[in-house]
Every structure is written in C-alpha cells, then in structure tokens.
DOVO-822739 format. One line per 10 residues: number of its first residue (from 0); their letters; for each residue x, y, z negated of N, C-alpha, C. Coordinates in Angstrom, 2 decimals, m for minus. Example, Ala and Ser with C-alpha at 12.3 -4.5 7.8 and 13.67 -1.06 7.14 Angstrom:
<atoms>
0) AS) 13.19:m5.69:m7.80:12.30:m4.50:m7.80:13.20:m3.30:m7.80  12.85:m2.25:m7.08:13.67:m1.06:m7.14:12.90:0.03:m7.87
</atoms>
This chain:
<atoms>
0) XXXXXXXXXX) 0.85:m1.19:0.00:0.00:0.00:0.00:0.88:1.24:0.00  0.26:2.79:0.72:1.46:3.52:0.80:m0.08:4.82:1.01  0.98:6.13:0.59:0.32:7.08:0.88:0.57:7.81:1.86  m0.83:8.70:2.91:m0.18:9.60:3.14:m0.19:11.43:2.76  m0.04:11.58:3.86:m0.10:13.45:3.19:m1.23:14.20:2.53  m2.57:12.91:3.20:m3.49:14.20:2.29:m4.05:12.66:1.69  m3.29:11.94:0.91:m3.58:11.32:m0.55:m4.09:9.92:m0.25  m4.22:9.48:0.83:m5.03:8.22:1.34:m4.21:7.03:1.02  m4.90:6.52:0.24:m3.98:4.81:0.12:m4.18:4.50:1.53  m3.40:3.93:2.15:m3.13:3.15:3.45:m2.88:1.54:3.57
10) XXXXXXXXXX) m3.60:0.80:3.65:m3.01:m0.35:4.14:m3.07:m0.90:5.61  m1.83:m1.34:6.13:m1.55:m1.38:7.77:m2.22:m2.56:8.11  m3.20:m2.06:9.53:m4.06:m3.67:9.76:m2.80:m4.34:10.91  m2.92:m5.37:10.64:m2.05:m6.09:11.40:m2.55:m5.77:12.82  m1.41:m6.21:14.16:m1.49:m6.44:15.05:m1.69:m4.93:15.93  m1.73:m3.53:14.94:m1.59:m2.36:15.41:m0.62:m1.44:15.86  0.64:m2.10:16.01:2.36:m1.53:16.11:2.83:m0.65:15.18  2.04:m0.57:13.65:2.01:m0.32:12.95:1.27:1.54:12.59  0.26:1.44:13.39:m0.15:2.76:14.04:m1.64:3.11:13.37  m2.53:1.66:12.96:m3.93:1.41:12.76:m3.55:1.30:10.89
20) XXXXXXXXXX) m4.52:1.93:10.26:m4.72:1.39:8.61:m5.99:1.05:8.09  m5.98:0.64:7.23:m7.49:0.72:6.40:m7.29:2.07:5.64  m7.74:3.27:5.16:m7.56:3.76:4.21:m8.57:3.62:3.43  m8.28:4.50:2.02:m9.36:4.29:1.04:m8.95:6.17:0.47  m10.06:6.73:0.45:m10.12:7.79:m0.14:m10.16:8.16:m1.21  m10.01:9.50:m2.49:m9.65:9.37:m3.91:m11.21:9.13:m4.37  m12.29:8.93:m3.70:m13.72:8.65:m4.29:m14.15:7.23:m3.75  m12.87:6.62:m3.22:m13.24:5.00:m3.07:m13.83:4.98:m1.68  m14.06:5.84:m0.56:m14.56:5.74:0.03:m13.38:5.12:1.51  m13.97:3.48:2.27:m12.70:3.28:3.49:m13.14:4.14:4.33
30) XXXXXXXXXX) m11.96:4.29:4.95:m11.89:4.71:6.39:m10.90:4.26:7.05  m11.13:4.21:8.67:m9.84:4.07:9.23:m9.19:4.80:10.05  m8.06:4.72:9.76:m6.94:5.63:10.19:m6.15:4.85:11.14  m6.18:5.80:12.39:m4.79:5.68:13.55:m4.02:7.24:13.96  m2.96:6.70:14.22:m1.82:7.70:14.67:m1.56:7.74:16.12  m1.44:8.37:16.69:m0.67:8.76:18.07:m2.23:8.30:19.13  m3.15:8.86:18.92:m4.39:8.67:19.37:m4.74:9.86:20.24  m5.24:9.48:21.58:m5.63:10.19:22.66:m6.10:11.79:21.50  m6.15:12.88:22.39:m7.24:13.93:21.92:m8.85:13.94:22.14  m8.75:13.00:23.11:m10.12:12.97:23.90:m11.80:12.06:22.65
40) XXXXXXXXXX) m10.53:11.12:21.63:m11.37:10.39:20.89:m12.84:11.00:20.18  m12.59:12.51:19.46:m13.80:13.18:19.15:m14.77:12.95:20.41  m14.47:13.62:21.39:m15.54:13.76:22.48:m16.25:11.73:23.04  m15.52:10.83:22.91:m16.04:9.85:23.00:m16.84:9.09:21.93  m16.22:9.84:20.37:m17.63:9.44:19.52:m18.99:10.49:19.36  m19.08:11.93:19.96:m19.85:12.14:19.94:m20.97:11.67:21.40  m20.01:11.18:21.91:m21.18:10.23:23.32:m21.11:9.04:22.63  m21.33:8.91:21.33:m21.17:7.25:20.69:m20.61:5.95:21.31  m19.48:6.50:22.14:m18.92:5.12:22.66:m17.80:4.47:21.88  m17.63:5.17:21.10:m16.33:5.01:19.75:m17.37:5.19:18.33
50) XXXXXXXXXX) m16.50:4.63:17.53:m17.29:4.74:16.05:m16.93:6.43:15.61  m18.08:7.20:14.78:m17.66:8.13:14.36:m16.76:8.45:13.67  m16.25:10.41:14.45:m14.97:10.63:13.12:m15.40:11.60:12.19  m14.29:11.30:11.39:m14.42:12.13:10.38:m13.75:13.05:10.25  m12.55:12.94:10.39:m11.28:14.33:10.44:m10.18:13.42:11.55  m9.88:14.87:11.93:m8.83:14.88:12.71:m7.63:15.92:12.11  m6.18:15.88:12.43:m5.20:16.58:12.60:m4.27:15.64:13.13  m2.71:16.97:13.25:m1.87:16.64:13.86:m0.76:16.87:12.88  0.00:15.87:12.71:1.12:15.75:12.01:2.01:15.56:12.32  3.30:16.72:12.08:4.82:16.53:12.90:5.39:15.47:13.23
60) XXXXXXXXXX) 5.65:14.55:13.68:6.32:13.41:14.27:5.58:12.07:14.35  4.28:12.21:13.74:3.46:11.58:14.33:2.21:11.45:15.56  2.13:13.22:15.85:1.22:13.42:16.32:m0.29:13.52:15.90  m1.38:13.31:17.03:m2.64:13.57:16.47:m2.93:12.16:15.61  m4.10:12.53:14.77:m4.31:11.10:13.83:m5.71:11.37:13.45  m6.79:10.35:13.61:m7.79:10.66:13.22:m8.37:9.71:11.78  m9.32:10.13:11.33:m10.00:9.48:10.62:m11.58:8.68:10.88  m11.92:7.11:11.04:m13.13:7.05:11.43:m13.48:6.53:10.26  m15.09:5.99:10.44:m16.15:5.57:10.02:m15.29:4.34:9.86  m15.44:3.70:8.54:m14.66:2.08:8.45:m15.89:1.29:8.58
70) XXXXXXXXXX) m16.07:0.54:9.85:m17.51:m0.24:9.88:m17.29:m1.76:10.14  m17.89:m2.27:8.87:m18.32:m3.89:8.42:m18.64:m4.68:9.87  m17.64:m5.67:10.51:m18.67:m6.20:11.35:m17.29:m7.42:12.53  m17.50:m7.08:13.40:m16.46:m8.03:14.17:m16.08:m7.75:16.06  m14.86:m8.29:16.07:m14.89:m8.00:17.09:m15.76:m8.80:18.37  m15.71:m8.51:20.08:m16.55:m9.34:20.26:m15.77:m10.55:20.60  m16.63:m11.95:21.15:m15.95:m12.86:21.75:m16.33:m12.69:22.97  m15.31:m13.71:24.22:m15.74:m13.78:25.02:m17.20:m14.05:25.56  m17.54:m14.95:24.99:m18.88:m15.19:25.41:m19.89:m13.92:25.02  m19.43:m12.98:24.19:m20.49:m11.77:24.05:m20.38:m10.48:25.50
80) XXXXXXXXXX) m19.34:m10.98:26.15:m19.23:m9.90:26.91:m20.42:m9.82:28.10  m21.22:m11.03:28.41:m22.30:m10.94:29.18:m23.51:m9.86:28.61  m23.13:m9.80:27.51:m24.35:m9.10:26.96:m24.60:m8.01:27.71  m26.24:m7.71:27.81:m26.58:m6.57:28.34:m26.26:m5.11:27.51  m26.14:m5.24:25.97:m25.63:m4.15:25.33:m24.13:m3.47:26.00  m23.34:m4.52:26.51:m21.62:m4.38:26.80:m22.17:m3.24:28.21  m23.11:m4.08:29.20:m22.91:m3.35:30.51:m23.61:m1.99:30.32  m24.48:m1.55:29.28:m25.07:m0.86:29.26:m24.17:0.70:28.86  m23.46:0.08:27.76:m22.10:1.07:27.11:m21.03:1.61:28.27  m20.82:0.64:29.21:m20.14:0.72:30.28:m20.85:2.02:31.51
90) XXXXXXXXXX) m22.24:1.69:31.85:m22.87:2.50:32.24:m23.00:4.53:31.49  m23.00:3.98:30.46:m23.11:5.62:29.51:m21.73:6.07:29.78  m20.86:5.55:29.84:m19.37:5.78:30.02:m19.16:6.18:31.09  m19.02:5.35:31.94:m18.58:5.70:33.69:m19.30:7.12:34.02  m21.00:7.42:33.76:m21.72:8.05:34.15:m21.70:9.43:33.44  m21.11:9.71:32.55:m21.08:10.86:31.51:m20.25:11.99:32.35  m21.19:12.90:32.72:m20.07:13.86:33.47:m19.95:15.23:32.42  m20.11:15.02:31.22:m20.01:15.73:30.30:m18.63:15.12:29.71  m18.29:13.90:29.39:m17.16:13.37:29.42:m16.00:13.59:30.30  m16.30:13.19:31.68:m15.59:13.39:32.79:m14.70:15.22:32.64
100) XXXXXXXXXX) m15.75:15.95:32.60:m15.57:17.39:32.15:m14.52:17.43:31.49  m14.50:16.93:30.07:m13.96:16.85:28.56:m12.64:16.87:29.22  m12.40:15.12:30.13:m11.56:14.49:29.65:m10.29:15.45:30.79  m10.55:16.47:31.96:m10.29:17.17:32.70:m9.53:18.44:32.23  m10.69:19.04:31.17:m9.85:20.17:30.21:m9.30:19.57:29.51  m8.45:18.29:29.09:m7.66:17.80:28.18:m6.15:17.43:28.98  m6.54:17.64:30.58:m5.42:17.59:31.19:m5.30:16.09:32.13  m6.38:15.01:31.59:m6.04:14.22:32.41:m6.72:14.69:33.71  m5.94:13.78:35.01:m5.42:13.54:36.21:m6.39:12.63:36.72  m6.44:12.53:38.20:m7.31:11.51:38.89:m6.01:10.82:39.41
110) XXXXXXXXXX) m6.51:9.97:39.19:m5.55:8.48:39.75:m5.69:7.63:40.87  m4.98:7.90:41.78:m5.76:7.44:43.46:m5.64:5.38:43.21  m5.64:4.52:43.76:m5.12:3.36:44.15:m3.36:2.77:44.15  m3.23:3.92:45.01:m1.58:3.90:45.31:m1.09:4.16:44.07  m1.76:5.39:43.12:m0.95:5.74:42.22:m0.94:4.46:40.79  m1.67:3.97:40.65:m2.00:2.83:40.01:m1.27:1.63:40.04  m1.39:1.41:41.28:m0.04:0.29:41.64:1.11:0.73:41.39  1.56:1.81:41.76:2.75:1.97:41.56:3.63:2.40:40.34  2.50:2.81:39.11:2.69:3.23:37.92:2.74:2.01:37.52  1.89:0.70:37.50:2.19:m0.73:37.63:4.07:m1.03:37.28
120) XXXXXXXXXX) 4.19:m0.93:38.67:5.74:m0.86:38.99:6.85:m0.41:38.48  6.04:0.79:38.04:7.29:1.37:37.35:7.46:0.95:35.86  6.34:0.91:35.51:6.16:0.81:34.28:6.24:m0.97:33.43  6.72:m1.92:34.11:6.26:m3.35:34.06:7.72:m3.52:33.11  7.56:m4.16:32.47:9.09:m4.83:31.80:10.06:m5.79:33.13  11.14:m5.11:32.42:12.17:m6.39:33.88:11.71:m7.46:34.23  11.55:m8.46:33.69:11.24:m9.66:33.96:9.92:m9.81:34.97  9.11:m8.79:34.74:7.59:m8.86:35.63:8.33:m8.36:36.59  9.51:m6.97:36.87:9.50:m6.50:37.92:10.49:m7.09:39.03  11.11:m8.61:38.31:11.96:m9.67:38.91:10.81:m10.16:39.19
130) XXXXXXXXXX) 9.67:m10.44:38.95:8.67:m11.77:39.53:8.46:m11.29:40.59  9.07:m12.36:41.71:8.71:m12.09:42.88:6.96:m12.36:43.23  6.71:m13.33:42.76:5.30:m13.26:43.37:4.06:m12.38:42.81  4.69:m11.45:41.28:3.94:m10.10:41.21:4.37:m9.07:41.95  4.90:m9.08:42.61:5.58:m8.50:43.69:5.28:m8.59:44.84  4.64:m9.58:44.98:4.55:m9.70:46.26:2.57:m9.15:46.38  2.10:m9.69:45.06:0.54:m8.90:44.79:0.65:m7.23:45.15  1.41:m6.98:44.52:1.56:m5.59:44.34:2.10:m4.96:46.13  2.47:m5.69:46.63:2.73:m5.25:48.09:1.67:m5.11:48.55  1.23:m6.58:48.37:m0.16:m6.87:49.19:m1.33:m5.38:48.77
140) XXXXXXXXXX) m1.28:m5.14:47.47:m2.43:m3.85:47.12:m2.39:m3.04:48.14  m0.76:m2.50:48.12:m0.18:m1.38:48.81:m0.67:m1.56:50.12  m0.61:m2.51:50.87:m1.27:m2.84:52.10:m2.66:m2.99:52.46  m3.45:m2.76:51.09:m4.87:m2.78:51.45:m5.51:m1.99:49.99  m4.85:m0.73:50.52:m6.08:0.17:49.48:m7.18:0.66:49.68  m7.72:0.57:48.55:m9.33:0.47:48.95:m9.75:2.14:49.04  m10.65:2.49:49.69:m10.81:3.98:49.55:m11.36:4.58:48.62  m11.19:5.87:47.88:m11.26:6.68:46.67:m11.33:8.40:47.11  m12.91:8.73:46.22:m13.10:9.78:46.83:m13.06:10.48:45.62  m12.80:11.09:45.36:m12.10:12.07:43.87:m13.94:12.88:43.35
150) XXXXXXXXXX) m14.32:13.32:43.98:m15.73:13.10:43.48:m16.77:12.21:43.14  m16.13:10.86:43.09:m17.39:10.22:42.39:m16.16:9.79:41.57  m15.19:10.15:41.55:m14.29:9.34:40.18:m14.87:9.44:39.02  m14.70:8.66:37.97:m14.97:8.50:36.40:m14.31:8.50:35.27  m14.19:8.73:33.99:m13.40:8.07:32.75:m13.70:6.95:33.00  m12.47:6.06:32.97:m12.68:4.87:32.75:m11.77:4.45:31.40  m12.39:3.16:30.58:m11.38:2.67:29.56:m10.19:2.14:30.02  m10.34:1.46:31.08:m8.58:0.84:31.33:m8.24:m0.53:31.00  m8.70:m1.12:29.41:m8.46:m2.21:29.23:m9.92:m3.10:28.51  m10.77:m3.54:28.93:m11.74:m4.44:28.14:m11.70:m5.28:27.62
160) XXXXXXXXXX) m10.47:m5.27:27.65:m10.03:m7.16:26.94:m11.39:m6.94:25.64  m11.71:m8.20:25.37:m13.04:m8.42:24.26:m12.52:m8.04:22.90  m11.39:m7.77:22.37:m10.99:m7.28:21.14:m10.69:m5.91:21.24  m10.70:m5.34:22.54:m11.21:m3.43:22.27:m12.87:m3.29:22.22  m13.87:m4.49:21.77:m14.58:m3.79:21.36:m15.06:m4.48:20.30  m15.85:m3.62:19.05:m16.21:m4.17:17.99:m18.33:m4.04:17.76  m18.30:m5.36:17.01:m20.02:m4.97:16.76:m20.04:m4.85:15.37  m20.99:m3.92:15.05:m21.06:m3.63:13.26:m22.25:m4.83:12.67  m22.28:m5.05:11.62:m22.90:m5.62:10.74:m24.86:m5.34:11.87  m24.80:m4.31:11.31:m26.01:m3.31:11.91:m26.26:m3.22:13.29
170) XXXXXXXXXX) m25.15:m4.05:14.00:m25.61:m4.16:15.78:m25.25:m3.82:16.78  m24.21:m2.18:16.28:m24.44:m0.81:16.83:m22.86:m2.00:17.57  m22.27:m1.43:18.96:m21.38:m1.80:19.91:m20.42:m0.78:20.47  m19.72:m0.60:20.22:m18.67:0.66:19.93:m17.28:0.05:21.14  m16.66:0.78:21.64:m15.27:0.32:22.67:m14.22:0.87:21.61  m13.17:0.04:21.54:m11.60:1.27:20.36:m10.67:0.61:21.50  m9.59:1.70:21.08:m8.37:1.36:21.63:m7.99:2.21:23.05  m8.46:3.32:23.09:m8.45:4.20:24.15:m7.43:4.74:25.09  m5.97:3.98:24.46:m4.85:4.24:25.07:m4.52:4.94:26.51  m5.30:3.69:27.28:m4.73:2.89:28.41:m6.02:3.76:29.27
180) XXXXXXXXXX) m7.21:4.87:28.90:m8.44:5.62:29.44:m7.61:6.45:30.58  m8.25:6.55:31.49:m7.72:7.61:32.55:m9.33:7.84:33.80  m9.07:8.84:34.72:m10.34:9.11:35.69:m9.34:8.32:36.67  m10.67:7.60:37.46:m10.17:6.50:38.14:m11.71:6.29:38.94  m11.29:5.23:40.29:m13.06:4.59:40.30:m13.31:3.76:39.50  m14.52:3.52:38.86:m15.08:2.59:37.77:m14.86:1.67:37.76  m14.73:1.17:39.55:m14.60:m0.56:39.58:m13.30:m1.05:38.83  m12.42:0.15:38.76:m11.03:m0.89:37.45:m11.71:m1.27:36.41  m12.87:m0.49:35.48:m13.18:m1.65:34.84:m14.54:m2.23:34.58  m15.30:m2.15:35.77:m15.99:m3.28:36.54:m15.50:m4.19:36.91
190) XXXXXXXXXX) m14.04:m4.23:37.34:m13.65:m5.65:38.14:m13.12:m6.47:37.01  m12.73:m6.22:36.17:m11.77:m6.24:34.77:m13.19:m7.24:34.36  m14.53:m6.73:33.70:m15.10:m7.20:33.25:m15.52:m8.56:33.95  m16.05:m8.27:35.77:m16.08:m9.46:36.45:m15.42:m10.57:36.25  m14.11:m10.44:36.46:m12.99:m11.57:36.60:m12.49:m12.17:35.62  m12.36:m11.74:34.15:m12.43:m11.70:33.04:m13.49:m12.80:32.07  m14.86:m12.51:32.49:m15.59:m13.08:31.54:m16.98:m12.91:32.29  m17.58:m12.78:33.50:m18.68:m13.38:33.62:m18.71:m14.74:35.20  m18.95:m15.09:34.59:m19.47:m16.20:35.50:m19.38:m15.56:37.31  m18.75:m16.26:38.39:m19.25:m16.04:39.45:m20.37:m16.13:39.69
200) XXXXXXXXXX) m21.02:m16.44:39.54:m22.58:m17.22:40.33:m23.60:m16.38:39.45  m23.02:m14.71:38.43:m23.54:m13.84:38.06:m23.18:m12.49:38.42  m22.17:m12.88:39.47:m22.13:m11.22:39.60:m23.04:m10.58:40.37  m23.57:m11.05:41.31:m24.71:m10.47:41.94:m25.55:m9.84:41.17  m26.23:m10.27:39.85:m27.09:m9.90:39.29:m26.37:m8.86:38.35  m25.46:m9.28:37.86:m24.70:m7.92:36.91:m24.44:m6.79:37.70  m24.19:m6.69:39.00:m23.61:m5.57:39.76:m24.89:m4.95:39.87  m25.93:m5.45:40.37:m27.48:m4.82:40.48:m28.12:m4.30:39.60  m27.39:m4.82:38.69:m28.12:m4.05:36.86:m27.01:m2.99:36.85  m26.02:m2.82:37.00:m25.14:m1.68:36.59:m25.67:m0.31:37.39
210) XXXXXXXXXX) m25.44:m0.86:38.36:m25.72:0.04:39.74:m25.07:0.21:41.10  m24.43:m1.41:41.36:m24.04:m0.98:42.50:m24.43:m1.75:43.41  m24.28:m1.84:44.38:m25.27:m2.66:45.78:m24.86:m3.65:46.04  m24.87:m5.16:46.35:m24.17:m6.56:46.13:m23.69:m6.67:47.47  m22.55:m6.40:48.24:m22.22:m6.59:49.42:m20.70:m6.35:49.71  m20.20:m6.45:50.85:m19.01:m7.16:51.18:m17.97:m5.74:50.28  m18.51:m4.33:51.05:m17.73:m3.81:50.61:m17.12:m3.31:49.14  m18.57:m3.52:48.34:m18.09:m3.83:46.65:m17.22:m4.89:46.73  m17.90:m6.09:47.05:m16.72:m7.51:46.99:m15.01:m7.39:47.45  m15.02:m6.40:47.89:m13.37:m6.37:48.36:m12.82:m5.54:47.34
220) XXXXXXXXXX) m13.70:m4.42:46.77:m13.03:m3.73:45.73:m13.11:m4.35:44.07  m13.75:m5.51:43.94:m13.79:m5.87:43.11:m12.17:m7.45:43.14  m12.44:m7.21:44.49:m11.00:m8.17:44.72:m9.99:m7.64:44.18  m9.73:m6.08:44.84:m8.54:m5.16:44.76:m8.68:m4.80:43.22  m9.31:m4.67:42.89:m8.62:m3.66:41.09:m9.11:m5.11:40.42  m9.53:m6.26:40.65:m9.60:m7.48:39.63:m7.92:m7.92:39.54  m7.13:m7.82:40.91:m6.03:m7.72:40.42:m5.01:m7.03:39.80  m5.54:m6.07:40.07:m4.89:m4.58:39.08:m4.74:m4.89:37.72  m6.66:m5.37:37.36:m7.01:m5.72:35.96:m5.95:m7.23:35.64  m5.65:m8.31:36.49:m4.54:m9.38:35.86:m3.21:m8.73:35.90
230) XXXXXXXXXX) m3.09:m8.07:36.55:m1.36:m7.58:36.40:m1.17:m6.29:34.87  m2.23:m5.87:34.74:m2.14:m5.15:33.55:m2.15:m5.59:32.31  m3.37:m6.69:32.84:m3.08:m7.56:31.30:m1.97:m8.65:31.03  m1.27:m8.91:32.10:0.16:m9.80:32.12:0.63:m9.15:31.25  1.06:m7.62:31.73:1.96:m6.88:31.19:1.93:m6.57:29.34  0.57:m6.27:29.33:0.21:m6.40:27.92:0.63:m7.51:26.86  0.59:m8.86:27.86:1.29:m9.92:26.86:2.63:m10.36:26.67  3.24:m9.98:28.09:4.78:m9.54:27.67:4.99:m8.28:26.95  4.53:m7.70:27.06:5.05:m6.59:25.96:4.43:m7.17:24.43  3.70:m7.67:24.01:3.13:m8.62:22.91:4.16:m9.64:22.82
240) XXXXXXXXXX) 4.68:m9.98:23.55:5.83:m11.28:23.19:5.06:m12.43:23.60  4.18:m12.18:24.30:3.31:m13.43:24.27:3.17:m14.71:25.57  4.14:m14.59:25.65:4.67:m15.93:27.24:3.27:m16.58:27.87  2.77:m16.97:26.48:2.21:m18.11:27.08:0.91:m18.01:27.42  0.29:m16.87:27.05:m0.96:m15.72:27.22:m0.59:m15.17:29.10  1.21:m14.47:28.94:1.23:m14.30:30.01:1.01:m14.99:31.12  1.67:m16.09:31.15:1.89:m17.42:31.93:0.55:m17.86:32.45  m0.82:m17.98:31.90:m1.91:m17.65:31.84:m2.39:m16.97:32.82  m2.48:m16.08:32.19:m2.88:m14.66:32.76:m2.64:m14.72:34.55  m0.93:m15.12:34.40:m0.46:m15.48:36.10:m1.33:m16.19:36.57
250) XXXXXXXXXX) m1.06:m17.52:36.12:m2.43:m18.78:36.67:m3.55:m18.61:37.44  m4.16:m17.90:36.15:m5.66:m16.96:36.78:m5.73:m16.03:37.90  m4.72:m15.16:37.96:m4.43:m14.54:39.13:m4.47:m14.85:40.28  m3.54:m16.06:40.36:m3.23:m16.85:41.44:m4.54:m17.74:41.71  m5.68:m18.38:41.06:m6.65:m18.83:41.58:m7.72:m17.75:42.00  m7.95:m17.22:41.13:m8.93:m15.79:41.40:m8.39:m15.29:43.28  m6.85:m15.14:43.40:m6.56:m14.61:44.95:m6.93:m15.67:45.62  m6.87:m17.39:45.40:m6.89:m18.27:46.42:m8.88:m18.15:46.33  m9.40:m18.39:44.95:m10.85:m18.17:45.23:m11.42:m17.44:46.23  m10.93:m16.00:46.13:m12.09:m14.80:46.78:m11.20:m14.73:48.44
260) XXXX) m9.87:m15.53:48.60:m9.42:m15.42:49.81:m11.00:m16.45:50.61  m11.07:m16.93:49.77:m12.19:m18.48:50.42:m13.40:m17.45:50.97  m13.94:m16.48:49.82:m15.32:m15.79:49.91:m15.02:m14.82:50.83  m14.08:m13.84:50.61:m13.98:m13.08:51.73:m13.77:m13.93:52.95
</atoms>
C-alpha cells in the first residue's frame, strides 16, 4: 500500500504496467486511479462510454491522472461480446459527433489506411519487424487500401479485446483502456469485433443491426482492417511477453486470410 499526493492509499491492480490502482479515500470511499491517461477520458464518460470521473489533474512526471467511479462487477468474456448491449455502445461511439468534435480540439489527427499500416511498422518490436510473413501482410495492405473519406471518419477505440470492457454488478457496460483511441473509419473496430468473436454465419445480421449494408464492398473492408485488428493484437502480446498468445494470434491470421481469400 502507498500514498499519493493528495492522501489516497493506493493499491496497484495487477497487469496495469504499474499505471492502474485501487484507491481508497480518507472517508473510506474506493476509487480508481490511472496515470498517463488520454485527456479525452472526461468527455467519454460524460457520453457514458467510460465509467464516471471524479477528479482529474496533472502531475509533474506523471502526467494527467484521473480518478473514477470504483464499480463492483467483471470484465466481459468472449462469449459476451455478441451481446446486443456491446454493438449498441459501439454505435453511440462511432456516431457521436459531439465526441468526434472533442476528440479534434484535443489535437487528435485523422488516420488514413496507409498511415496505419505503416505506424504498424514502425512501431512493431524487432522480432515482428523480422517476420517475414507479417511483412509480407503488411505489403499486401499497402497494395490494397481500402478507400477513406475524412468526413465520415470516427473516434474509434482501437483495441476491443473483451478485457477493455467491464459490466457492473447493476448491468451498466462501460469500454476502459483508451490508449490505443484515434479518428479513423469505424470498420477498425468493426472488423476487430467481427474476426475476433462473432461467429461467421452472423455477420450479416450484426452488420445490419449496426448500420451498414451486407455486401461485397463492406466484406473487403472488413477483410482489410480485420487484419490490421490481428497484427495489432500480435503486437500487444509480444510486448506482454506473451509468445504463445502471439503465436496464436499469427495462426488466426493466417486462416482468417486463407478463409475470406475463399469468400472473396
């Protein structure tokens, strides 16, 4: 247990790079505390897509740090991600041009295709950027980007893996972990969710509930950023230390390209 500046017992939740705490306030009250957290987080809990905050500041060498709502409850599993609550949160998100606004005066950038892949690239640990055959994905993108029109771009979250989001005791379905958020087209994480965790033989019907039209030319862009979405999350598990998550992760890749080579 440890304090910080304005008096909070702290205890560090695991698995946060030591960035996430429980705190407890001098009237007993938890909360939780993270460090080095987007600015944008207020404006995403007052569109309730994050749990509420409570205080914010910025502290010299840590940066911004907020305080939330400490809420009783769990993260989801895979199998919860079909839920219609998940696509619905997704919808309030993508569609918020009050957000979009926000996240614009905060300085973020629109992010074309090209630029995505190639921040990919730059950004991959050695060993991914020796794999020749992520390498050779990543060509292939470059050779077939999908088109992006800077006016219908969106906030998007970036990463859905099922442990950035949590359900409370009470129901309520909240996204954390906002790192990795940038304006982008939605389908990065539409395709993310597709390829990820629902069923083929449901996307037709999930794409029609979200809002987009079930046909070839969604299907190619859900090809193109579903691999975006495996090469990002590779990267995530090598940087986790996690081989064998990664190793995985490859696998899937590689059937997912031989699958939809079949459908396309």
């Amino acid at each position: 247990m440890q304090f910080d500046s304005n008096g909070l017992q702290l205890q560090s939740i695991a698995g946060n790079s030591g960035k996430a705490y429980k705190g407890l306030r001098s009237d007993g009250t938890p909360v939780f505390v993270k460090y080095e957290v987007p600015p944008i987080i207020p404006a995403l809990a007052r569109e309730q897509l994050t749990p509420p905050v409570l205080a914010t500041n910025r502290e010299v060498g840590v940066g911004q740090r907020v305080e939330q709502e400490w809420l009783d409850g769990r993260t989801l599993t895979r199998s919860d991600m079909g839920k219609k609550q998940v696509r619905q949160i997704l919808v309030r998100l993508h569609f918020s041009k009050r957000l979009l606004n926000q996240a614009l005066q905060l300085n973020y950038t629109y992010q074309e295709p090209r630029t995505l892949v190639e921040k990919w690239k730059e950004d991959a640990p050695n060993r991914l950027r020796q794999n020749t055959y992520l390498q050779s994905v990543c060509s292939d993108l470059l050779a077939h980007l999908p088109s992006f029109h800077q006016e219908v771009a969106t906030f998007i979250h970036g990463d859905l893996h099922h442990k950035n989001w949590v359900e409370t005791n009470s129901g309520l379905v909240y996204l954390t972990d906002w790192e990795t958020a940038c304006i982008t087209d939605r389908m990065m994480d539409v395709a993310y969710l597709l390829t990820h965790y629902i069923p083929r033989s449901a996307w037709e019907e999930w794409l029609k509930e979200y809002g987009y039209k079930y046909n070839r030319t969604v299907l190619s862009k859900v090809y193109w950023y579903g691999q975006l979405g495996y090469l990002n999350q590779i990267t995530k598990h090598v940087e986790s230390y996690d081989m064998e998550a990664a190793n995985k992760e490859i696998y899937a890749l590689r059937l997912f390209r031989q699958q939809f080579n079949k459908d396309l």
